[in-house]
PDB file as gemmi writes it, atoms N, CA and C in Angstrom:
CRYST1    1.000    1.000    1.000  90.00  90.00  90.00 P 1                      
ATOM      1  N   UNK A   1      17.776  -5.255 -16.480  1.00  0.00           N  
ATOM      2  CA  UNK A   1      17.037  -5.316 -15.229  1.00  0.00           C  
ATOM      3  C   UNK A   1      17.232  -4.005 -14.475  1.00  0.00           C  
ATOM      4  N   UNK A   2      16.553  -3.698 -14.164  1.00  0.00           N  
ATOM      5  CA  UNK A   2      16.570  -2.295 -13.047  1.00  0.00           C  
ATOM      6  C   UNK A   2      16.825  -2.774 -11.407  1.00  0.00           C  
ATOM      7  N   UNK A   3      17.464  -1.742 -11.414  1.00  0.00           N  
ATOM      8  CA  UNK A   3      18.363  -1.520  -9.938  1.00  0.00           C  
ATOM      9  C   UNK A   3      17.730  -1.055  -8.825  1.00  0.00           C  
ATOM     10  N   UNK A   4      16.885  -1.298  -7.594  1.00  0.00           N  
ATOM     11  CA  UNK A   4      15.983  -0.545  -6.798  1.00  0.00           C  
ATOM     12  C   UNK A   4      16.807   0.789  -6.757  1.00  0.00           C  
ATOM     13  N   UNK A   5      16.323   1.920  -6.465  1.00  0.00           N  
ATOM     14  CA  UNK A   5      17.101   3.444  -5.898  1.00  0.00           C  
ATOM     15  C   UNK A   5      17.476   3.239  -4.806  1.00  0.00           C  
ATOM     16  N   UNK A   6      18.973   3.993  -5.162  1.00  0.00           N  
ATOM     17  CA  UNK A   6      19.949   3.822  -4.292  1.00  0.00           C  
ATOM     18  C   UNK A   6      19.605   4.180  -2.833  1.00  0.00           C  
ATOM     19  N   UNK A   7      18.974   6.044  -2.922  1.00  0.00           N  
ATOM     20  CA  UNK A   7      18.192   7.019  -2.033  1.00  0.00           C  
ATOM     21  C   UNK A   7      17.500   5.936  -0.743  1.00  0.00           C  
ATOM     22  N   UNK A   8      16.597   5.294  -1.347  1.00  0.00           N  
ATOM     23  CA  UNK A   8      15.808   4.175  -0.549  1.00  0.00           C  
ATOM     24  C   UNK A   8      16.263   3.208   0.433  1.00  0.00           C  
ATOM     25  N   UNK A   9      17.022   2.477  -1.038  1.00  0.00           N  
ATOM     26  CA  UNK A   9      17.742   1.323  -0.548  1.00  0.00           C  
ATOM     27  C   UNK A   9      18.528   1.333   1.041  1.00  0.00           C  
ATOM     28  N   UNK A  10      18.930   2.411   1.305  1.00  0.00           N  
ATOM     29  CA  UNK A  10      19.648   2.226   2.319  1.00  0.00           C  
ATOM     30  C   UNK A  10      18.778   1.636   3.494  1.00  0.00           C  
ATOM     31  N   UNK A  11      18.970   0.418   4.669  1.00  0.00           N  
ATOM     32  CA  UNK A  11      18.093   0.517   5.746  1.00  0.00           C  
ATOM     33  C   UNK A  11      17.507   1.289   6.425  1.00  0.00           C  
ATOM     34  N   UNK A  12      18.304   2.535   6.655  1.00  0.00           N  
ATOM     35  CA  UNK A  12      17.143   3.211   8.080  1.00  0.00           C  
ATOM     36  C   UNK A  12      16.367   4.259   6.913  1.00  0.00           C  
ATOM     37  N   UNK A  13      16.742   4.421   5.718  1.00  0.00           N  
ATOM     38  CA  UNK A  13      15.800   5.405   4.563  1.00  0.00           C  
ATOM     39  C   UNK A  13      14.437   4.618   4.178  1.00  0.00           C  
ATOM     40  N   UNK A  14      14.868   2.712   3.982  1.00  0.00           N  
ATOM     41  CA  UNK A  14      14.009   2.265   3.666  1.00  0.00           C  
ATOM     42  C   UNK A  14      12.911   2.266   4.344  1.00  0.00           C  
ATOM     43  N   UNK A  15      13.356   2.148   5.745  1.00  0.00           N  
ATOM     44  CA  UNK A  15      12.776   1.627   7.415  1.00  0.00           C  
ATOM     45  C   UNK A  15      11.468   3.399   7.506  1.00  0.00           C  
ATOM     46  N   UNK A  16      12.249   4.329   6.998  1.00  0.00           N  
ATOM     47  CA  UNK A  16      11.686   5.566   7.081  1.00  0.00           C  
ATOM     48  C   UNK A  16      10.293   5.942   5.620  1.00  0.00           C  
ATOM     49  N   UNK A  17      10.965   5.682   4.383  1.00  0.00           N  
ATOM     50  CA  UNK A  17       9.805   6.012   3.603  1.00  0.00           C  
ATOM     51  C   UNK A  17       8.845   4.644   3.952  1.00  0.00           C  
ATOM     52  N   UNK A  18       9.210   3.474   4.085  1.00  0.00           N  
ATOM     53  CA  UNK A  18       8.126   2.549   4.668  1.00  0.00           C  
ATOM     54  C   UNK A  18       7.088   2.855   6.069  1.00  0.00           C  
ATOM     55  N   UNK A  19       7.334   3.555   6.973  1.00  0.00           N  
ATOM     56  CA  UNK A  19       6.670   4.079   7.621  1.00  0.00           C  
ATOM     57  C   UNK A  19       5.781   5.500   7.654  1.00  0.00           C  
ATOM     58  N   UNK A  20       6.160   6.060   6.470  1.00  0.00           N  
ATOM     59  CA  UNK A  20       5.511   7.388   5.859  1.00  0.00           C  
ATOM     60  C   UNK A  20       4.524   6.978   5.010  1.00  0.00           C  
ATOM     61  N   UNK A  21       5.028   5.594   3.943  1.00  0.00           N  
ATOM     62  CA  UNK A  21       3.739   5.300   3.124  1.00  0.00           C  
ATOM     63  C   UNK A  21       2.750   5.075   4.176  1.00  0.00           C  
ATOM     64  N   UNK A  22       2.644   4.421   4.866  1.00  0.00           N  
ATOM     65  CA  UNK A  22       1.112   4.025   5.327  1.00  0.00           C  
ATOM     66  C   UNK A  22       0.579   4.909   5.695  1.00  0.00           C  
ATOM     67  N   UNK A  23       1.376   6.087   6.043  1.00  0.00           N  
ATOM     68  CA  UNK A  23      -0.205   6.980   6.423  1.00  0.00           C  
ATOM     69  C   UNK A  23      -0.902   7.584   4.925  1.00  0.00           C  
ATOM     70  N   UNK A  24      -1.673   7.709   5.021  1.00  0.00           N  
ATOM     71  CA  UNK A  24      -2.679   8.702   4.354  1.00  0.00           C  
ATOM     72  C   UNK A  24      -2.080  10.303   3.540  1.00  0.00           C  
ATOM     73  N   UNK A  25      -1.913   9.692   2.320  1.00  0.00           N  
ATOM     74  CA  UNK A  25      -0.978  11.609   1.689  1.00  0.00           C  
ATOM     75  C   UNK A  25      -1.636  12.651   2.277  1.00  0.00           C  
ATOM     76  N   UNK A  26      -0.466  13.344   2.769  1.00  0.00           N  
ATOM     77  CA  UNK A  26      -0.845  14.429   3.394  1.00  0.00           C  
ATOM     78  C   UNK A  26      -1.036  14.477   4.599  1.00  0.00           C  
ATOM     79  N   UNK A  27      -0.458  13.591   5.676  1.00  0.00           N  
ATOM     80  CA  UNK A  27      -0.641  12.878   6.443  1.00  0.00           C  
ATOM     81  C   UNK A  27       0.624  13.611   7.131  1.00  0.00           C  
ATOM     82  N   UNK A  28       0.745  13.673   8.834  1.00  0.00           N  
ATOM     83  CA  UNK A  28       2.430  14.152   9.086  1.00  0.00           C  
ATOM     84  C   UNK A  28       2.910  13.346  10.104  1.00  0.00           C  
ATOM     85  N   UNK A  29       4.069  12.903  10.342  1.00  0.00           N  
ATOM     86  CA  UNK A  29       4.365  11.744  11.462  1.00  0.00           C  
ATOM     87  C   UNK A  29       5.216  12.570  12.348  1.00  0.00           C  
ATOM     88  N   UNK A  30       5.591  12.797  13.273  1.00  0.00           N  
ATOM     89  CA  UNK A  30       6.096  13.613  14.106  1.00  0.00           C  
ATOM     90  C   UNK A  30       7.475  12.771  14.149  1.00  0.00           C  
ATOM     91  N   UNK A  31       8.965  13.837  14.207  1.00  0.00           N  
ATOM     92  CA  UNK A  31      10.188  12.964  14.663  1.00  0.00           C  
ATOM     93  C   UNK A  31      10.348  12.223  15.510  1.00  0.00           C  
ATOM     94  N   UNK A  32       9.724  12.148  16.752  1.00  0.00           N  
ATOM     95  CA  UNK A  32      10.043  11.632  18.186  1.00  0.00           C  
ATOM     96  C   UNK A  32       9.132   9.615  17.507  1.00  0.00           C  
ATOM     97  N   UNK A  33       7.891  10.064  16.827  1.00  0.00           N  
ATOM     98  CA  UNK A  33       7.331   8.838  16.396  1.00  0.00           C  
ATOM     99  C   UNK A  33       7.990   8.024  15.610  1.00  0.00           C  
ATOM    100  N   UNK A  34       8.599   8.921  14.642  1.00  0.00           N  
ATOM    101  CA  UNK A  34       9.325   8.079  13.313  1.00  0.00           C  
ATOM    102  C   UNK A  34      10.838   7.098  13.960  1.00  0.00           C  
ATOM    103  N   UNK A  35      11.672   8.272  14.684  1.00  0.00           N  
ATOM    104  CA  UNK A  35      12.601   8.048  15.438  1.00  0.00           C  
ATOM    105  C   UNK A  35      12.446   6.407  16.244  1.00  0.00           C  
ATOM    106  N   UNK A  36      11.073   5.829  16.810  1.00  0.00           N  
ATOM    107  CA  UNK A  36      11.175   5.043  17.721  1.00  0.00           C  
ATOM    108  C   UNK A  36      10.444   4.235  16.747  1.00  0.00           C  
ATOM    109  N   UNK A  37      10.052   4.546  15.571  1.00  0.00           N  
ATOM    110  CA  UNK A  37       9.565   3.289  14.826  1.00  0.00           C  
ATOM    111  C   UNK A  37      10.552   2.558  13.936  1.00  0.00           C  
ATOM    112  N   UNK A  38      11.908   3.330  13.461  1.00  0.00           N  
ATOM    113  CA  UNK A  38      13.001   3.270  13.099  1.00  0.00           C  
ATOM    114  C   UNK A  38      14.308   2.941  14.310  1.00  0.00           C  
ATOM    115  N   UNK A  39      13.962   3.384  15.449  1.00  0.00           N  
ATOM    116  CA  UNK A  39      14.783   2.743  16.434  1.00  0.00           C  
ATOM    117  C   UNK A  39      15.996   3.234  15.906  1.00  0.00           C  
ATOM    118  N   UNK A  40      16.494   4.487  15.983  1.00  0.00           N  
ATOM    119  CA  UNK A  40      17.792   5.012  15.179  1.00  0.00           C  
ATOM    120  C   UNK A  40      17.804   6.648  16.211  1.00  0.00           C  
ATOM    121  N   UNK A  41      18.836   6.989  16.296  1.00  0.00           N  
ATOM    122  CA  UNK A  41      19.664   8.179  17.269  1.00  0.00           C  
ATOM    123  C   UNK A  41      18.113   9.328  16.691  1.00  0.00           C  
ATOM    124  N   UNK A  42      18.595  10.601  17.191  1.00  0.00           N  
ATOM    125  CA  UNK A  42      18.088  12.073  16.343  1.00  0.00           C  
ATOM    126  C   UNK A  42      19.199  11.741  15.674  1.00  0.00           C  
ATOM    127  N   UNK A  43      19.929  12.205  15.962  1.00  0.00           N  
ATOM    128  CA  UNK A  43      21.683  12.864  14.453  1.00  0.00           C  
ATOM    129  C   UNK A  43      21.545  11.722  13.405  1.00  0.00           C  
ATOM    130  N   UNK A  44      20.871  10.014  13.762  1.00  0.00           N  
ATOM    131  CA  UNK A  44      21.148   9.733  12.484  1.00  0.00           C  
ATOM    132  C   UNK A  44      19.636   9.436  11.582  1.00  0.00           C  
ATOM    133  N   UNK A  45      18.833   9.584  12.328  1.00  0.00           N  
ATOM    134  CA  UNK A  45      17.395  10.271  11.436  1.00  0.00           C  
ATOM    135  C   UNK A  45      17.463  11.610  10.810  1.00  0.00           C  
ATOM    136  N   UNK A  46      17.946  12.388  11.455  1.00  0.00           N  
ATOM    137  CA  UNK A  46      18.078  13.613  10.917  1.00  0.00           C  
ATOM    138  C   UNK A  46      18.888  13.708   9.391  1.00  0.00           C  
ATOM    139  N   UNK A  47      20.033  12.810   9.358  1.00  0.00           N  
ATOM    140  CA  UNK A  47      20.931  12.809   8.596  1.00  0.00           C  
ATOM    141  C   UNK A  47      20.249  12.320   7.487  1.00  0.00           C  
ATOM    142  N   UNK A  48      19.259  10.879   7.267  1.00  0.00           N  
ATOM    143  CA  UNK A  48      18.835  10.179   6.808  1.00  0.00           C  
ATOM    144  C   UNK A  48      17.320  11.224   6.205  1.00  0.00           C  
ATOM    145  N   UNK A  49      17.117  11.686   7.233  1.00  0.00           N  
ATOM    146  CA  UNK A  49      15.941  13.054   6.397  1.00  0.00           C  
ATOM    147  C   UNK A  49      16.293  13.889   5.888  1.00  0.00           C  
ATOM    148  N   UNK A  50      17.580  14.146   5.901  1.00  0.00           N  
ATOM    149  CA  UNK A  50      17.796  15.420   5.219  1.00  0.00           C  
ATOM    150  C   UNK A  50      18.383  14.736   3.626  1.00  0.00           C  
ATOM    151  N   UNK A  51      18.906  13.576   3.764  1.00  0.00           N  
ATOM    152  CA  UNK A  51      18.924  12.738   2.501  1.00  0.00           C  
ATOM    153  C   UNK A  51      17.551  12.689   1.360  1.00  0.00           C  
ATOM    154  N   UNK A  52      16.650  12.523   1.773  1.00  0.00           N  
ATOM    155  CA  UNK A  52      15.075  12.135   1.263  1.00  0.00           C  
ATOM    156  C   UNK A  52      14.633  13.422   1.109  1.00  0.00           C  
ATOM    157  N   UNK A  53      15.041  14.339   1.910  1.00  0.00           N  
ATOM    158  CA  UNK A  53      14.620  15.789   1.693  1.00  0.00           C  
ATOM    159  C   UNK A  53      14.895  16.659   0.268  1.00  0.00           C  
ATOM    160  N   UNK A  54      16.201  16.035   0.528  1.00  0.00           N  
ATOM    161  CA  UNK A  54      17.737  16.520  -0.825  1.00  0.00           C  
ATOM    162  C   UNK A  54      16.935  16.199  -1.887  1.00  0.00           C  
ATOM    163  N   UNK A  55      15.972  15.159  -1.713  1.00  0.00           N  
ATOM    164  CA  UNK A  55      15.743  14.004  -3.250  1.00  0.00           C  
ATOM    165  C   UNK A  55      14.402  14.840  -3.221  1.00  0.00           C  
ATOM    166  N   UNK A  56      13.506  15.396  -2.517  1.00  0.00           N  
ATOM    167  CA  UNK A  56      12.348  15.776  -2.640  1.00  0.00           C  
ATOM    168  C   UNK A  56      11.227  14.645  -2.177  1.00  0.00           C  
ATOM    169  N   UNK A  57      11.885  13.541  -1.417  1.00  0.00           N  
ATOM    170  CA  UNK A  57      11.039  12.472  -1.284  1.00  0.00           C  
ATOM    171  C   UNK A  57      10.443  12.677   0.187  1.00  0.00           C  
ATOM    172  N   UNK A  58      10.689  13.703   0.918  1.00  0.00           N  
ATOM    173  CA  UNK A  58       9.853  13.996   2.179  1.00  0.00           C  
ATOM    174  C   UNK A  58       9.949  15.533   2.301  1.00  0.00           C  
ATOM    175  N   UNK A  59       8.779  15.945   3.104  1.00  0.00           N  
ATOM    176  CA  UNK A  59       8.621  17.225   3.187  1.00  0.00           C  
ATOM    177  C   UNK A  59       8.897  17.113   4.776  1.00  0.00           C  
ATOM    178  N   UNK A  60       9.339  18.028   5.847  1.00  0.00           N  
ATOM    179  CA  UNK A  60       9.615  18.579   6.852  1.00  0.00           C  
ATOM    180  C   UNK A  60       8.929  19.746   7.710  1.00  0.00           C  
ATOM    181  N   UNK A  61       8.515  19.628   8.406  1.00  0.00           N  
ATOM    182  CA  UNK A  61       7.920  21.356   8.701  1.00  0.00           C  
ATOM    183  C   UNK A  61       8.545  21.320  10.410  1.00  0.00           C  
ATOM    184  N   UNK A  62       9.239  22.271  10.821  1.00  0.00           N  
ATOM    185  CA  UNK A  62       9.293  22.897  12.204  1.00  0.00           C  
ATOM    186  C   UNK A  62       8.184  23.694  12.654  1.00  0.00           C  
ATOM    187  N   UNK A  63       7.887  23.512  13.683  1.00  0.00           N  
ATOM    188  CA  UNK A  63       7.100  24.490  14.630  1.00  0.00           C  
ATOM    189  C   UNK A  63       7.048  24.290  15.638  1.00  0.00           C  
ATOM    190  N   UNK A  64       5.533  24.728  16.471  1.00  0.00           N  
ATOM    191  CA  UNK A  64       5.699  24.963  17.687  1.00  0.00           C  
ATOM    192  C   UNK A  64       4.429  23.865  17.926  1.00  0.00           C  
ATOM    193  N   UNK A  65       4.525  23.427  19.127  1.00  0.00           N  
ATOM    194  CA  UNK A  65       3.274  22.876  19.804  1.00  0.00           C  
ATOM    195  C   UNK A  65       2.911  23.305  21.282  1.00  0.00           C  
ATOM    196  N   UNK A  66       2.433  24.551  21.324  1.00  0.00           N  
ATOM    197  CA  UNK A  66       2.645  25.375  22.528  1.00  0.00           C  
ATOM    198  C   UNK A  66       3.999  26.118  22.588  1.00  0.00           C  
ATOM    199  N   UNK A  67       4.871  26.119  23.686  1.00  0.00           N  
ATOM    200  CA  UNK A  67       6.083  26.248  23.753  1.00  0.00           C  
ATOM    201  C   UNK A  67       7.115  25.182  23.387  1.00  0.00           C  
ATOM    202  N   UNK A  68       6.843  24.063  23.250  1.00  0.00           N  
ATOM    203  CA  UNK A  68       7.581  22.486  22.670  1.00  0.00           C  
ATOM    204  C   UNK A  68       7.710  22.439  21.130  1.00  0.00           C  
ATOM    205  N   UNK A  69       9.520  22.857  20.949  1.00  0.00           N  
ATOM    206  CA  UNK A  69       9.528  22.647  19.264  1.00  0.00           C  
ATOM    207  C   UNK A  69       8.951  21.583  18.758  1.00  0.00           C  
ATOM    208  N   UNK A  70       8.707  21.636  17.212  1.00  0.00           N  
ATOM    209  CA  UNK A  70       8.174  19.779  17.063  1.00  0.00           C  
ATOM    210  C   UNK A  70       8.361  19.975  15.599  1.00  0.00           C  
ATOM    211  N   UNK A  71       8.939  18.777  14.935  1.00  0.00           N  
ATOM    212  CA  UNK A  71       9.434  18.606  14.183  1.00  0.00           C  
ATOM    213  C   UNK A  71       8.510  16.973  13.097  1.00  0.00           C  
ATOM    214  N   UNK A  72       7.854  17.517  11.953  1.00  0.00           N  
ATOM    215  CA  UNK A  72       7.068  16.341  11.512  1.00  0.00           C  
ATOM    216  C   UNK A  72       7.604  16.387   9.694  1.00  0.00           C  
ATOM    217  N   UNK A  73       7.224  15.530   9.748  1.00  0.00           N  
ATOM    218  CA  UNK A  73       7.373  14.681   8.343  1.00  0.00           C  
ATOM    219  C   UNK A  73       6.368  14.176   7.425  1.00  0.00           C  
ATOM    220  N   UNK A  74       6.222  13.964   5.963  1.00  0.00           N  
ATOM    221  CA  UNK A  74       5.538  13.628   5.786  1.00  0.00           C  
ATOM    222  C   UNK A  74       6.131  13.189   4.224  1.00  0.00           C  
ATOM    223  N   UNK A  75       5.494  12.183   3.135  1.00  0.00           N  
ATOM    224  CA  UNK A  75       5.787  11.836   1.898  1.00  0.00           C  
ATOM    225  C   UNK A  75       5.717  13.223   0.995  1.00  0.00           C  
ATOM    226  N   UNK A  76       5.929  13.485   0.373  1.00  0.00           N  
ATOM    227  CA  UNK A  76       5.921  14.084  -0.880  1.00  0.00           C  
ATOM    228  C   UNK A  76       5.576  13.389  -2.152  1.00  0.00           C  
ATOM    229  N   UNK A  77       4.464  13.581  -3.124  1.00  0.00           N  
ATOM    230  CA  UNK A  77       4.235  13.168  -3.767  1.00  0.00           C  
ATOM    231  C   UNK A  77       5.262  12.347  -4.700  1.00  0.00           C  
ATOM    232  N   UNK A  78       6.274  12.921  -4.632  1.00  0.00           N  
ATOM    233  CA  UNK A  78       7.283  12.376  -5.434  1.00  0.00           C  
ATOM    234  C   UNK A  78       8.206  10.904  -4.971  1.00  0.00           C  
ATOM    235  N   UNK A  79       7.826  11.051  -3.270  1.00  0.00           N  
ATOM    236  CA  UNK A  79       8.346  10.116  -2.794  1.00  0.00           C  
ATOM    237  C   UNK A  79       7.641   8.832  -2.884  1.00  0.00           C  
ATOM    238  N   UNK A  80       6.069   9.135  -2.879  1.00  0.00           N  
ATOM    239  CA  UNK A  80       5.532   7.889  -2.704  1.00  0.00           C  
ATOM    240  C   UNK A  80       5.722   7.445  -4.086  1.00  0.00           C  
ATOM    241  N   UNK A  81       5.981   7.969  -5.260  1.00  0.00           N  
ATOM    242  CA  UNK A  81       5.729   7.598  -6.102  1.00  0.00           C  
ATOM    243  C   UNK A  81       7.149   6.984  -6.246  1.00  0.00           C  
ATOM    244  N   UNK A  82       8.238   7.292  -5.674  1.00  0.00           N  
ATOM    245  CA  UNK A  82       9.387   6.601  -6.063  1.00  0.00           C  
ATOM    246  C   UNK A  82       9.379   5.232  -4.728  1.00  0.00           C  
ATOM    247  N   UNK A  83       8.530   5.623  -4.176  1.00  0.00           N  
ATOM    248  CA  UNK A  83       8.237   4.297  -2.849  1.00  0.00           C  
ATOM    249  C   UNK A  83       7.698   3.254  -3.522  1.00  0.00           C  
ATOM    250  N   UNK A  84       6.690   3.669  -4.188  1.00  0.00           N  
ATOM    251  CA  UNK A  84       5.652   2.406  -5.106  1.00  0.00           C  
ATOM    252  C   UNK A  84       6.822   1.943  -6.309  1.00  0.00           C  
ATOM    253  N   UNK A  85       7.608   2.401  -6.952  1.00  0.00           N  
ATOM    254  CA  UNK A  85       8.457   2.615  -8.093  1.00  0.00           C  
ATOM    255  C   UNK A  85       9.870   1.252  -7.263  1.00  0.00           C  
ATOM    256  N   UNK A  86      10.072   1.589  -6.752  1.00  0.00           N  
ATOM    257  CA  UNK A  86      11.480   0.849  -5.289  1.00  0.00           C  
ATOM    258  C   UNK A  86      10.716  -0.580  -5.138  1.00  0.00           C  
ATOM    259  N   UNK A  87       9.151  -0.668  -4.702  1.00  0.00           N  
ATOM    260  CA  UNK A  87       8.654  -1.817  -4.401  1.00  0.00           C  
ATOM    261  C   UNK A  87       8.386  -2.421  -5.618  1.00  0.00           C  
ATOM    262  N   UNK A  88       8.458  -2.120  -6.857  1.00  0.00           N  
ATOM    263  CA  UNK A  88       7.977  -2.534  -8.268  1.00  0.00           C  
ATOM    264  C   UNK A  88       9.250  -3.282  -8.506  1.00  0.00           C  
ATOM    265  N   UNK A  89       9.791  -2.762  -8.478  1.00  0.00           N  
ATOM    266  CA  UNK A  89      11.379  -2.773  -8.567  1.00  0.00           C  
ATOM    267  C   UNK A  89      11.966  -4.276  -7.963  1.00  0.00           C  
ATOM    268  N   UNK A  90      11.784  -3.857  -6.642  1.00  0.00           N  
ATOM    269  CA  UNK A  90      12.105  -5.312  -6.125  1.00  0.00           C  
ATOM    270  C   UNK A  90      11.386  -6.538  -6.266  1.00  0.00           C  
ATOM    271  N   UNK A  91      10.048  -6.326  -6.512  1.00  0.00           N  
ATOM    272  CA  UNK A  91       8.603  -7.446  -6.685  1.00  0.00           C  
ATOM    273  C   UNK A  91       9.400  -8.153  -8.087  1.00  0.00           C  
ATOM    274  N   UNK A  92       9.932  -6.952  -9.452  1.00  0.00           N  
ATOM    275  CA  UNK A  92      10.397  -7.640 -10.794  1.00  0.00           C  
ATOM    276  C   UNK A  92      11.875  -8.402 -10.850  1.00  0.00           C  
ATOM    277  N   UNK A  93      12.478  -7.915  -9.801  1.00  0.00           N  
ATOM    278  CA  UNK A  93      13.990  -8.525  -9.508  1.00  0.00           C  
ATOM    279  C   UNK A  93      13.548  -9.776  -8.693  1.00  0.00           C  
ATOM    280  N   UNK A  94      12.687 -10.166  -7.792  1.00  0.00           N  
ATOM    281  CA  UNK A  94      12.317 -11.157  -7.264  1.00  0.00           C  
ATOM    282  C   UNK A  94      11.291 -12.251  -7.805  1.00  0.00           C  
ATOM    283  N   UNK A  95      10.321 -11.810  -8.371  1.00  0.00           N  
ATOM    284  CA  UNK A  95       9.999 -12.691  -9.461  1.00  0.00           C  
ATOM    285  C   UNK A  95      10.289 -13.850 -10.507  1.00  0.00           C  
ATOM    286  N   UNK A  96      10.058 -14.853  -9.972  1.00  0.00           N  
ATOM    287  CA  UNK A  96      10.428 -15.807 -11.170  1.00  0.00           C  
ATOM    288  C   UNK A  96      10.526 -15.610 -12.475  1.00  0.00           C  
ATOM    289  N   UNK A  97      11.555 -15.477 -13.005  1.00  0.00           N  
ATOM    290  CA  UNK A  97      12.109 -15.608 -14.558  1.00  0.00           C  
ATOM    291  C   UNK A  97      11.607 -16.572 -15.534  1.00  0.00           C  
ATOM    292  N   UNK A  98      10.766 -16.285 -16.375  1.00  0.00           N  
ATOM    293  CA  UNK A  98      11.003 -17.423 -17.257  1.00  0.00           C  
ATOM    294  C   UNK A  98      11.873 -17.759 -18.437  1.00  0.00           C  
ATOM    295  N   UNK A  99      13.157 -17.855 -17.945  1.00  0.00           N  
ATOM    296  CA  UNK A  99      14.699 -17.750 -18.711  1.00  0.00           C  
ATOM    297  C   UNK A  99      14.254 -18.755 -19.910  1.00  0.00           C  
ATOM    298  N   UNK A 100      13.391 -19.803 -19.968  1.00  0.00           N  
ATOM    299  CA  UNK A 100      13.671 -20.576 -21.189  1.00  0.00           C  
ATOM    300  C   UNK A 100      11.967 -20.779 -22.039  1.00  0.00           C  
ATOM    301  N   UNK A 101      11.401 -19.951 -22.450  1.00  0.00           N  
ATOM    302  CA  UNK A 101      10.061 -20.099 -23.012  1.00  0.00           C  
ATOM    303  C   UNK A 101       9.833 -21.152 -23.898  1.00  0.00           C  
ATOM    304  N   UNK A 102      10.853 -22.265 -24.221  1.00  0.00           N  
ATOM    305  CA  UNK A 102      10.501 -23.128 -25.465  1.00  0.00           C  
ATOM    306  C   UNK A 102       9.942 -24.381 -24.699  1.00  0.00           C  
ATOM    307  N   UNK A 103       9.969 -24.157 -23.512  1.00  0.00           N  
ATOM    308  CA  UNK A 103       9.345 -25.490 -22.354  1.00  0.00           C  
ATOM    309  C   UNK A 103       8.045 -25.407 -22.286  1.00  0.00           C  
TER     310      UNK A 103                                                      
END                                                                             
Protein backbone atom coordinates (compact mmCIF):
# COMPACT_ATOMS: atom_id res chain seq x y z
CA UNK A 1 0.00 0.00 0.00
CA UNK A 2 1.40 3.44 -0.53
CA UNK A 3 2.01 6.00 2.03
CA UNK A 4 0.47 9.66 1.18
CA UNK A 5 3.90 12.15 0.96
CA UNK A 6 5.24 13.01 3.84
CA UNK A 7 6.05 16.91 2.24
CA UNK A 8 2.07 17.28 2.09
CA UNK A 9 0.92 15.39 4.73
CA UNK A 10 1.76 17.78 7.23
CA UNK A 11 -1.49 20.14 8.20
CA UNK A 12 -0.65 23.66 7.47
CA UNK A 13 1.42 22.15 3.95
CA UNK A 14 -1.72 20.24 3.30
CA UNK A 15 -4.06 23.33 4.26
CA UNK A 16 -1.50 25.29 1.73
CA UNK A 17 -1.09 23.06 -1.54
CA UNK A 18 -5.03 22.60 -1.08
CA UNK A 19 -5.57 26.17 -1.48
CA UNK A 20 -3.09 26.63 -4.48
CA UNK A 21 -4.82 23.72 -6.36
CA UNK A 22 -7.94 25.53 -6.98
CA UNK A 23 -6.71 28.23 -8.66
CA UNK A 24 -6.08 27.96 -12.25
CA UNK A 25 -2.06 26.80 -13.22
CA UNK A 26 -0.33 29.61 -13.41
CA UNK A 27 -2.38 31.32 -11.26
CA UNK A 28 -0.54 33.44 -8.07
CA UNK A 29 -2.10 33.75 -4.51
CA UNK A 30 -0.53 36.49 -2.63
CA UNK A 31 1.03 35.67 1.16
CA UNK A 32 -1.19 37.96 3.16
CA UNK A 33 -4.28 35.71 1.24
CA UNK A 34 -2.80 32.29 1.72
CA UNK A 35 -1.70 33.28 5.33
CA UNK A 36 -5.53 34.00 6.38
CA UNK A 37 -6.86 31.09 4.43
CA UNK A 38 -4.45 28.84 6.41
CA UNK A 39 -4.93 30.93 9.57
CA UNK A 40 -1.13 30.32 10.55
CA UNK A 41 1.69 33.21 11.79
CA UNK A 42 4.14 34.77 8.62
CA UNK A 43 7.32 32.75 10.34
CA UNK A 44 5.21 29.67 10.21
CA UNK A 45 3.90 29.94 6.51
CA UNK A 46 7.03 31.03 5.54
CA UNK A 47 8.70 28.03 7.08
CA UNK A 48 6.08 25.71 5.59
CA UNK A 49 6.85 27.49 1.97
CA UNK A 50 10.07 27.26 2.02
CA UNK A 51 9.46 23.39 2.71
CA UNK A 52 7.28 22.95 -0.72
CA UNK A 53 9.73 25.26 -2.28
CA UNK A 54 12.79 22.80 -1.21
CA UNK A 55 10.51 19.98 -2.95
CA UNK A 56 9.83 22.17 -6.08
CA UNK A 57 6.13 21.95 -5.25
CA UNK A 58 5.57 25.87 -5.20
CA UNK A 59 7.08 28.62 -6.97
CA UNK A 60 7.53 32.12 -5.01
CA UNK A 61 8.17 35.45 -6.59
CA UNK A 62 9.02 38.82 -4.48
CA UNK A 63 8.29 42.15 -5.74
CA UNK A 64 6.93 45.26 -5.65
CA UNK A 65 3.32 46.55 -5.83
CA UNK A 66 4.05 50.22 -6.05
CA UNK A 67 6.23 50.87 -3.06
CA UNK A 68 4.47 47.73 -0.92
CA UNK A 69 6.73 44.52 -0.97
CA UNK A 70 4.46 41.56 -1.97
CA UNK A 71 5.14 38.28 -1.82
CA UNK A 72 2.93 35.47 -4.07
CA UNK A 73 2.81 31.93 -4.64
CA UNK A 74 1.79 29.70 -6.88
CA UNK A 75 1.76 25.51 -7.77
CA UNK A 76 4.45 24.29 -9.79
CA UNK A 77 3.72 21.82 -12.11
CA UNK A 78 5.30 19.32 -10.13
CA UNK A 79 3.30 20.14 -7.20
CA UNK A 80 0.00 19.75 -8.57
CA UNK A 81 0.95 16.73 -9.85
CA UNK A 82 2.17 15.41 -6.51
CA UNK A 83 -1.25 17.19 -5.09
CA UNK A 84 -3.43 14.97 -7.47
CA UNK A 85 -0.79 11.93 -6.67
CA UNK A 86 -1.39 12.67 -2.28
CA UNK A 87 -5.28 12.73 -3.13
CA UNK A 88 -4.99 9.31 -5.16
CA UNK A 89 -3.22 8.15 -2.47
CA UNK A 90 -5.56 8.73 0.19
CA UNK A 91 -8.96 8.02 -2.06
CA UNK A 92 -6.83 4.08 -2.42
CA UNK A 93 -5.96 3.86 1.39
CA UNK A 94 -9.62 4.80 2.08
CA UNK A 95 -11.39 2.74 -0.20
CA UNK A 96 -13.03 -0.35 0.56
CA UNK A 97 -10.89 -3.46 0.28
CA UNK A 98 -12.06 -6.36 -1.14
CA UNK A 99 -9.83 -8.60 1.29
CA UNK A 100 -11.80 -11.84 0.41
CA UNK A 101 -12.84 -12.27 -3.51
CA UNK A 102 -14.18 -15.94 -3.12
CA UNK A 103 -17.62 -14.27 -1.72
Amino acid sequence: MQTPDEIIHQPVRLKVMAALNTLEPGRWLEFVVLRSIVDTTDGNLGAHLSTLENASYVKIVKDFAGKKPRTRIKLSQQGREAFGQYVATLHAILAPQDLDSSN
